[in-house]
N, C-alpha and C positions, 0 to 999 in steps of 0.2 A: 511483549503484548501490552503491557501498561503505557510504552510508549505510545503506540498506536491508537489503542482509546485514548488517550489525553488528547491526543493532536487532533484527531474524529471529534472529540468532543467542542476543540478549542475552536477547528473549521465553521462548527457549525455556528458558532457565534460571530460569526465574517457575515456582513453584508454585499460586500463589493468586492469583485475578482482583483487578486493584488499581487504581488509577489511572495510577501506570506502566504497567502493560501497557496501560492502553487508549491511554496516549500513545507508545509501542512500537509499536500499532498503527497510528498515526495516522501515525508517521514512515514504517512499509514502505511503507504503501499512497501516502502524499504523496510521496516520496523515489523509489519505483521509475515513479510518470505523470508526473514532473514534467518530464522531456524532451520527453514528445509532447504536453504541455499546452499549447493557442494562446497562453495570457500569458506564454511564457516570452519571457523579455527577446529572447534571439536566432533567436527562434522555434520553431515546433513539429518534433520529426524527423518525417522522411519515411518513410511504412507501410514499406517496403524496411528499416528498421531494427529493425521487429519481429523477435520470435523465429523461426528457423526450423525450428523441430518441430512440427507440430500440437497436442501436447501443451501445449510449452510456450506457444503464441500462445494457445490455449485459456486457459492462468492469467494469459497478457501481457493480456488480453481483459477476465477477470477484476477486475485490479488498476484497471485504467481504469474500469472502470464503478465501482469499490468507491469508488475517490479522487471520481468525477462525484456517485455519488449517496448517498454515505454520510458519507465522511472529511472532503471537503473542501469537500461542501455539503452540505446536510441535504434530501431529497428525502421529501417528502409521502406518496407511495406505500408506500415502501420501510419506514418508522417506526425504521427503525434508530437514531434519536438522539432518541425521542419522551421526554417528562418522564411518568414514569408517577407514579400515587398508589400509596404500596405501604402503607396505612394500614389496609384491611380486612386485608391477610396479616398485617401485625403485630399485629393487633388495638388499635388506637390508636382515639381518638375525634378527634383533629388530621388534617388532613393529611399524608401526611411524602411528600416525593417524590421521586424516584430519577432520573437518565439509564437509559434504555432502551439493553440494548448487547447485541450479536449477536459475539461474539469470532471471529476469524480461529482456524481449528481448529490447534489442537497441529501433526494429524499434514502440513498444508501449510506450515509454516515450512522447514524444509528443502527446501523444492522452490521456494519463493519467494527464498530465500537461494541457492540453486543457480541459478536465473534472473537474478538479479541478479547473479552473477559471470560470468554467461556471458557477458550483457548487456554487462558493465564489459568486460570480455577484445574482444568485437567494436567498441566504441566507441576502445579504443585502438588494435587495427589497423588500424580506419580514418582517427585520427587522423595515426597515423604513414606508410596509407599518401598519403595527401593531404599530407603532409609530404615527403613523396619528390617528389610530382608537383611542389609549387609550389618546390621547388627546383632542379627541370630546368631 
């Protein structure tokens, strides 16, 4: 979670779409599924560790599907990561061709960085208080 606010944080100080911000992007959205992800080493958390605002499980919701079918695989439907030909805009007679990219908007980095500390905040009380129990 700390990762993903930093990166949220760092995004929002980008002016101009770059390659860092698309790799900025790739960290939120990889960095804030990667607990409820089935490969993680210690396994996936349990739904009960989702957010609990409507609000915010609506962008916790969000962020899973963006890491499923955009970030951290490339889904056929979606063309979010398609190789375009951008040679007729530029008027080239070659091909020249570009990644296809759909940027995470400006104004949700703060509310994705603010989910992400919440996030962080309930994963340590829980750790500490399961720290309490196994040393009753």
């Amino acid at each position: 979670m700390n990762d993903c606010s930093a990166a949220a944080a760092e995004l929002l100080t980008r002016i101009a779409p770059s390659s860092l911000a698309r790799a900025l992007e790739t960290a939120i959205v990889v960095c804030y599924a990667r607990p409820w992800g089935r490969s993680n080493r210690i396994g996936a958390l349990e739904a009960r560790w989702g957010p609990e605002t409507p609000e915010d499980l609506a962008l916790h919701e969000e962020l899973i599907r963006l890491r499923d079918k955009v970030y951290a695989h490339t889904d056929d439907e979606i063309k979010a990561r398609d190789i375009e030909d951008m040679s007729e805009l530029l008027g080239t007679n070659h091909p020249v061709f570009a990644p296809g990219w759909h940027p995470i908007e400006t104004e949700a980095l703060p509310r994705i960085a603010a989910l992400a500390e919440a996030q962080r905040a309930r994963f340590l009380r829980g750790a500490r208080e399961l720290s309490v129990n196994l040393t009753r």
